[in-house]
Each structure stands twice: as C-alpha cells, then as structure tokens.
py3Dmol code that shows the C-alpha trace and the ligand (Angstrom):
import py3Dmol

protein = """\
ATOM      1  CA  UNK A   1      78.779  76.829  57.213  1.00  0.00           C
ATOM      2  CA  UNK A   2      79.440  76.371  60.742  1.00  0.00           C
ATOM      3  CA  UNK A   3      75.838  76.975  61.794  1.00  0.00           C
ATOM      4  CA  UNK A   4      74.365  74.424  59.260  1.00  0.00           C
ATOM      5  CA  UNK A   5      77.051  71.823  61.076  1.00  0.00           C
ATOM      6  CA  UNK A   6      75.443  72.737  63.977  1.00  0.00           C
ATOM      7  CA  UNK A   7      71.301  72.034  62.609  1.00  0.00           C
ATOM      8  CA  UNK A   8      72.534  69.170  60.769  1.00  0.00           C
ATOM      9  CA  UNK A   9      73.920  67.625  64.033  1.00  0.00           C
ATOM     10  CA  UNK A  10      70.669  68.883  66.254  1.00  0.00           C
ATOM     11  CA  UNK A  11      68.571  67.092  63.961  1.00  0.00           C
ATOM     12  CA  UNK A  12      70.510  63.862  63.742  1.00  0.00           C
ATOM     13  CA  UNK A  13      70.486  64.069  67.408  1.00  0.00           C
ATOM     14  CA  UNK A  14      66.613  64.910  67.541  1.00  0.00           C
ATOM     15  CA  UNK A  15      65.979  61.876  65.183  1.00  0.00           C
ATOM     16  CA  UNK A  16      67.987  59.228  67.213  1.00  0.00           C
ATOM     17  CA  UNK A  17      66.285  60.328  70.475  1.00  0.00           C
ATOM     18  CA  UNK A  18      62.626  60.066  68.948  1.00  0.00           C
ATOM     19  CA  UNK A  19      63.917  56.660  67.423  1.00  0.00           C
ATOM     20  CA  UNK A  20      64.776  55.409  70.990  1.00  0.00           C
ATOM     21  CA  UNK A  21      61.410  56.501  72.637  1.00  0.00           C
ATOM     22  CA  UNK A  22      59.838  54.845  69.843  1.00  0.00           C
ATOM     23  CA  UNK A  23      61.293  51.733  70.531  1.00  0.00           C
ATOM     24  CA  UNK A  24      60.852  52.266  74.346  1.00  0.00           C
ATOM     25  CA  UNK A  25      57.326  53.065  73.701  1.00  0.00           C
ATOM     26  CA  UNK A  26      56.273  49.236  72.812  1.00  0.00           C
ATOM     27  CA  UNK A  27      53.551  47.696  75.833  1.00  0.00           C
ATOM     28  CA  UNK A  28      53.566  44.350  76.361  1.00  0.00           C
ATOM     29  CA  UNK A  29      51.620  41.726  75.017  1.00  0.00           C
ATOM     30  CA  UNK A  30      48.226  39.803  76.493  1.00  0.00           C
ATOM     31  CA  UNK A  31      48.310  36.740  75.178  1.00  0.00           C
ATOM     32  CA  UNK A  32      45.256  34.678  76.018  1.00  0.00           C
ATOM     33  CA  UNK A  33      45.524  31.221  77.692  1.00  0.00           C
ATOM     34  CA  UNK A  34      44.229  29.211  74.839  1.00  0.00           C
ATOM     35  CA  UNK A  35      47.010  30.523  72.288  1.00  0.00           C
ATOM     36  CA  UNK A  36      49.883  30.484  75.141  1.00  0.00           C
ATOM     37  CA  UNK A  37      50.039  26.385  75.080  1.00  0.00           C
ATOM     38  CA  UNK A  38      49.960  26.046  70.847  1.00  0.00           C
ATOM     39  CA  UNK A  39      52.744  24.092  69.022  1.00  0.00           C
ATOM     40  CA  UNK A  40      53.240  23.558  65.345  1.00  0.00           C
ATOM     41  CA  UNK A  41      51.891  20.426  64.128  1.00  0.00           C
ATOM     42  CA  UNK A  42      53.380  21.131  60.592  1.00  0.00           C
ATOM     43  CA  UNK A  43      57.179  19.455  61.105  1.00  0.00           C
ATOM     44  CA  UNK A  44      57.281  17.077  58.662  1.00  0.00           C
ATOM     45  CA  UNK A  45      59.722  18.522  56.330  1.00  0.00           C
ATOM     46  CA  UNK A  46      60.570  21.989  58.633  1.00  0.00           C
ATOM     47  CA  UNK A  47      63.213  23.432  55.565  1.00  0.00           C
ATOM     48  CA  UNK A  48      59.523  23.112  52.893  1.00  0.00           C
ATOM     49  CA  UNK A  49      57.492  24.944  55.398  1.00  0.00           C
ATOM     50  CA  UNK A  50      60.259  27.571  56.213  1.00  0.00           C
ATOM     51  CA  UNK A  51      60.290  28.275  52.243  1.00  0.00           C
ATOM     52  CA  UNK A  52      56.647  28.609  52.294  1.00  0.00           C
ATOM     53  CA  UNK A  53      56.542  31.060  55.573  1.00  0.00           C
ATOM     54  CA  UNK A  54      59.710  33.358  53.482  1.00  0.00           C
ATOM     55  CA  UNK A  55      56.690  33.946  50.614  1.00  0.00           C
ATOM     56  CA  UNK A  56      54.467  34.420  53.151  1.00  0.00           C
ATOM     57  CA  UNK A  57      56.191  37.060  55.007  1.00  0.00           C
ATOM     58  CA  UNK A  58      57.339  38.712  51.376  1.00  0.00           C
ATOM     59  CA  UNK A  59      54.041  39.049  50.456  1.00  0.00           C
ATOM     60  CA  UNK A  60      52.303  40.316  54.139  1.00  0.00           C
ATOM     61  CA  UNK A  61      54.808  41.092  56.604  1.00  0.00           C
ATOM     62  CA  UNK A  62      57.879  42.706  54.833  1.00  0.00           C
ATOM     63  CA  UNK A  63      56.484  45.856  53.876  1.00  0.00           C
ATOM     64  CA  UNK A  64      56.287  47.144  57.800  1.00  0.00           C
ATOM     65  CA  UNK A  65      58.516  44.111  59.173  1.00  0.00           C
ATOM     66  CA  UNK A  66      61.118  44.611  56.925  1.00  0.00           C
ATOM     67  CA  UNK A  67      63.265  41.497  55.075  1.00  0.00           C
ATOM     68  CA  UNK A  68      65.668  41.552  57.686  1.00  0.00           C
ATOM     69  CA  UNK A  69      62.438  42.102  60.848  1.00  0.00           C
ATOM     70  CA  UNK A  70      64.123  44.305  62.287  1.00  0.00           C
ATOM     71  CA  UNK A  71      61.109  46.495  61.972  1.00  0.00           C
ATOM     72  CA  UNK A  72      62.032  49.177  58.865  1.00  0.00           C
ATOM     73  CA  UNK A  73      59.956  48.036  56.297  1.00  0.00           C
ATOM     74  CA  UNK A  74      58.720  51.034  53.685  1.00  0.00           C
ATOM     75  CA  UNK A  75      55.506  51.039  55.895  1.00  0.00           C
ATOM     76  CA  UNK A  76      57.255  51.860  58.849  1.00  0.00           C
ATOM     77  CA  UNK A  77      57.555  55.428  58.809  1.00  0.00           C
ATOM     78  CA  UNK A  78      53.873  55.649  58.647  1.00  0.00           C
ATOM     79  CA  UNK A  79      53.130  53.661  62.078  1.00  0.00           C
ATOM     80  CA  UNK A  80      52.830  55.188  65.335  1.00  0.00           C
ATOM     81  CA  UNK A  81      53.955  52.141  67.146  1.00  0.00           C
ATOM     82  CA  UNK A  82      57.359  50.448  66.955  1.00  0.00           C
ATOM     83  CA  UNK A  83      56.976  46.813  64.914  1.00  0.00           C
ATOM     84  CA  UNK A  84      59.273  45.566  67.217  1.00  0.00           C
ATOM     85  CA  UNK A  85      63.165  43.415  65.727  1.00  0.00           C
ATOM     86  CA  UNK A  86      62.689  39.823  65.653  1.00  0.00           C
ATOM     87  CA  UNK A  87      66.001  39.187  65.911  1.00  0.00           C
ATOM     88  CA  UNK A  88      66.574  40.190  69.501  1.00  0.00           C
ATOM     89  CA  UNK A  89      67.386  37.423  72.559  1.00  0.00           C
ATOM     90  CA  UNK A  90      63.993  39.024  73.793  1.00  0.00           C
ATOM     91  CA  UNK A  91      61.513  38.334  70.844  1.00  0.00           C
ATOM     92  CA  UNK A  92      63.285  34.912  70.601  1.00  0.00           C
ATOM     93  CA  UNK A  93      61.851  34.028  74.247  1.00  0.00           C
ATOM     94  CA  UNK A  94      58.392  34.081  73.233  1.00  0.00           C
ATOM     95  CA  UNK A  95      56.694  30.683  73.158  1.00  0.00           C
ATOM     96  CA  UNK A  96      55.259  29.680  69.461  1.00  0.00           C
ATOM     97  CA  UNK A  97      52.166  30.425  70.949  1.00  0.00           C
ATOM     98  CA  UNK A  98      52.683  33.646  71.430  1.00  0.00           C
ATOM     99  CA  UNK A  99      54.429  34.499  68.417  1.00  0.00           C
ATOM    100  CA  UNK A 100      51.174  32.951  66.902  1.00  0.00           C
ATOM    101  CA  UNK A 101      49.020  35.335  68.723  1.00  0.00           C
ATOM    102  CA  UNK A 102      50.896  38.411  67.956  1.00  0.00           C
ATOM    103  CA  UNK A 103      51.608  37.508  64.502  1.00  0.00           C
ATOM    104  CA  UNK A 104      47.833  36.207  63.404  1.00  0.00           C
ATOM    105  CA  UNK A 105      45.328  37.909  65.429  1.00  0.00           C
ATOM    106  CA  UNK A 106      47.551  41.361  66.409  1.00  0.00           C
ATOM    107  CA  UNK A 107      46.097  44.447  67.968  1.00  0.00           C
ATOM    108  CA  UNK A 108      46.084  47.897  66.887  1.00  0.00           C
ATOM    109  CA  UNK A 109      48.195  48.833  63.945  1.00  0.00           C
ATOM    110  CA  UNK A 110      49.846  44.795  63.395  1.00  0.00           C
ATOM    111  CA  UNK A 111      46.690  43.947  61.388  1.00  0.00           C
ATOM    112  CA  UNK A 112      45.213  40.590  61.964  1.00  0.00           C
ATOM    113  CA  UNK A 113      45.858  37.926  59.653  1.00  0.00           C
ATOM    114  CA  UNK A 114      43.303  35.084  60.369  1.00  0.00           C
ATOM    115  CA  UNK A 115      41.243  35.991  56.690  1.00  0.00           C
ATOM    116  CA  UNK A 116      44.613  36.786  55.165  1.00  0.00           C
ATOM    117  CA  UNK A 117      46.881  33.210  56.040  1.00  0.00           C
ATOM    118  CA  UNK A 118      43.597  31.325  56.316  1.00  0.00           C
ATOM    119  CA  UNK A 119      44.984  27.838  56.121  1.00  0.00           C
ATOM    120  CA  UNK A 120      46.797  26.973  59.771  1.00  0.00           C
ATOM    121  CA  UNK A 121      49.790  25.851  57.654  1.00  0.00           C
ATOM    122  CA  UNK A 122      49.963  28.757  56.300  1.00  0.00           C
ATOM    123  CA  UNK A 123      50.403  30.533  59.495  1.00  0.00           C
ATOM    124  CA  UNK A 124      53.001  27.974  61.310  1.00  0.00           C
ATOM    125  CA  UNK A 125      54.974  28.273  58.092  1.00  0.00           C
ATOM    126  CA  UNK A 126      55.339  32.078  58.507  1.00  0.00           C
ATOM    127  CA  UNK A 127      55.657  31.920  62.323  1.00  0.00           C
ATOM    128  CA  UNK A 128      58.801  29.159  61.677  1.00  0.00           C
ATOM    129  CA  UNK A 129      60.087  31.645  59.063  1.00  0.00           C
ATOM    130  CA  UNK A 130      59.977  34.863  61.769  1.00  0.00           C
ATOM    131  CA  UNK A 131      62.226  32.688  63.874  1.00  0.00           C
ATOM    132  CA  UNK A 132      64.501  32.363  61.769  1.00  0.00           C
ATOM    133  CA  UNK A 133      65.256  35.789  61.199  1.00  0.00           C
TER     134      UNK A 133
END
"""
ligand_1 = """\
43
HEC
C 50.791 47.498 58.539
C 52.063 47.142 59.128
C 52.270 45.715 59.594
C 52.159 44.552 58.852
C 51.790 44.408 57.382
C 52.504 43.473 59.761
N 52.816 43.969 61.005
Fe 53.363 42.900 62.659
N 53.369 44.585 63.755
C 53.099 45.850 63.307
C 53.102 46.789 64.401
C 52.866 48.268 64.317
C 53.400 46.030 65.562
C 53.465 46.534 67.008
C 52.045 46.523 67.526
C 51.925 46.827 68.995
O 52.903 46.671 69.757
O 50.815 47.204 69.393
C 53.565 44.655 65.113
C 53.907 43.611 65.963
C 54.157 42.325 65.549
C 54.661 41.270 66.410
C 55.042 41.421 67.866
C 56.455 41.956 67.941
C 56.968 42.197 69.320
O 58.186 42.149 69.510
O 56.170 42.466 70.218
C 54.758 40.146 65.631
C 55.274 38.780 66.059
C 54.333 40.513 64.300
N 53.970 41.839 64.281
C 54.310 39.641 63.237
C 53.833 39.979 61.957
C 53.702 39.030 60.874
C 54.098 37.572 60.955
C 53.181 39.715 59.815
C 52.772 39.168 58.469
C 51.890 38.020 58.471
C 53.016 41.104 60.222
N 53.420 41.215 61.535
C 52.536 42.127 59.413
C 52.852 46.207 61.986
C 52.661 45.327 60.950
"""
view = py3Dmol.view(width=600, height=400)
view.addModel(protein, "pdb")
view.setStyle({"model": 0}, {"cartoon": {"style": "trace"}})
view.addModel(ligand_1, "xyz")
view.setStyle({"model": 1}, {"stick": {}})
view.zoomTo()
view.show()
C-alpha cells in the first residue's frame, strides 16, 4: 500500500513538472510590421460580432483552445507545444494586431486560418471573442 502512495505521488509530481516546462517552453512571437498596426473595423454593434466570434471559436478553436482558452482543449494532449491561456495579464497585452497574426496566419502546430475564417469579419469577430475570455 505504502509503496503505491509513494508511485502515485512520483507520478503526480512527474506530471506537474512536465506541465510547467511545457508551459515554459512557449517562444515568442514575430509578428510582421504590416499586421502589428491592424484595428477592427467591425464595431458597429461589438455584443453581434462577439456572438458571432463564440461560434467561431466553438467550431475552430475550442477543440485545442479549450471553452475556457486556457489551452486544454481535447486536442491538447496531442500537441507538442503549449496553446498558450488567453486569460492571462500577458496575452491580454498583445495589440489586436497581433492577436490577429497569431490567431489567423499561426505557425507550426496553431494552424492557419486565412481559407478557414475567410471573410475579415469573420476573423475580428473571433479575435473580439478571444478577448473576452
Ligand atoms: C490544432 C490545435 C489548434 C487549433 C485548432 C487552434 N490553435 Fe491556436 N494555437 C495552437 C498551438 C499549439 C499554439 C502555440 C503555437 C506556438 O507557440 O508555436 C497556438 C497559439 C495560438 C495563439 C497565441 C497564443 C499565445 O499566447 O502566444 C493564439 C492567439 C491562437 N492560437 C488563437 C487561435 C484561434 C483564434 C483559433 C481558432 C480560429 C485557434 N488558435 C485554433 C493550437 C491550435
């Protein structure tokens, strides 16, 4: 009994370390000049557009994202690199731009979106909607 405390504990230990590097393991973003300076042109009626970025992100984000973005979608396990938790002070400091960048064209194993969320509504809405998480 006492040894199987012991594993069970090693492991949980072992798990929450690799978690950490994981997350540690995330390089930062280039994001070209011409998407730094972009800026939603959609803002008409923001609380519509929000709405139509939550489908949006059901349908193509959630699944590594999460709901919550937090980054523990079903997907998640599968991916070598950390999706990142957009509900940190950190992601929030990106510019639109950037978020834009990251969330549309991506690099590696965030796919890119540009066939995907053709329509540039489209993508504001779900960029909007990952701020609000
Ligand atoms: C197949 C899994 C997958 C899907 C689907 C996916 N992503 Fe990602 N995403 C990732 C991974 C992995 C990263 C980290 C990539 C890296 O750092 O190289 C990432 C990174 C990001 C980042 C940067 C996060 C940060 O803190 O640096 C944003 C923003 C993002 N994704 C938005 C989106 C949006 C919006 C969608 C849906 C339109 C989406 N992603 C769909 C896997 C995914």
């Amino acid at each position: 009994m006492k040894t199987n405390k012991l594993v069970i504990s090693l492991m949980t230990i072992l798990l929450m370390m690799s978690f950490t590097l994981w997350q540690q393991d995330k390089k930062p973003w280039n994001i070209p000049d011409k998407y730094k300076k972009m800026t939603n042109t959609y803002t008409d009626d923001m609380d519509d557009l929000i709405d139509y970025g939550s489908d949006l992100y059901a349908k193509h984000c959630a699944s590594c994202h999460g709901d919550d973005g937090i980054g523990d979608g079903p997907k998640a396990d599968e991916l070598k690199s950390y999706p990142g938790d957009f509900t940190t002070d950190e992601f929030k400091k990106n510019s639109d731009g950037a978020i834009y960048y990251m969330s549309i064209v991506g690099r590696d194993e965030m796919p890119n979106f540009e066939k995907k969320i053709p329509d540039e509504e489209g993508r504001w809405a779900v960029i909007e909607y990952v701020k609000t998480l």
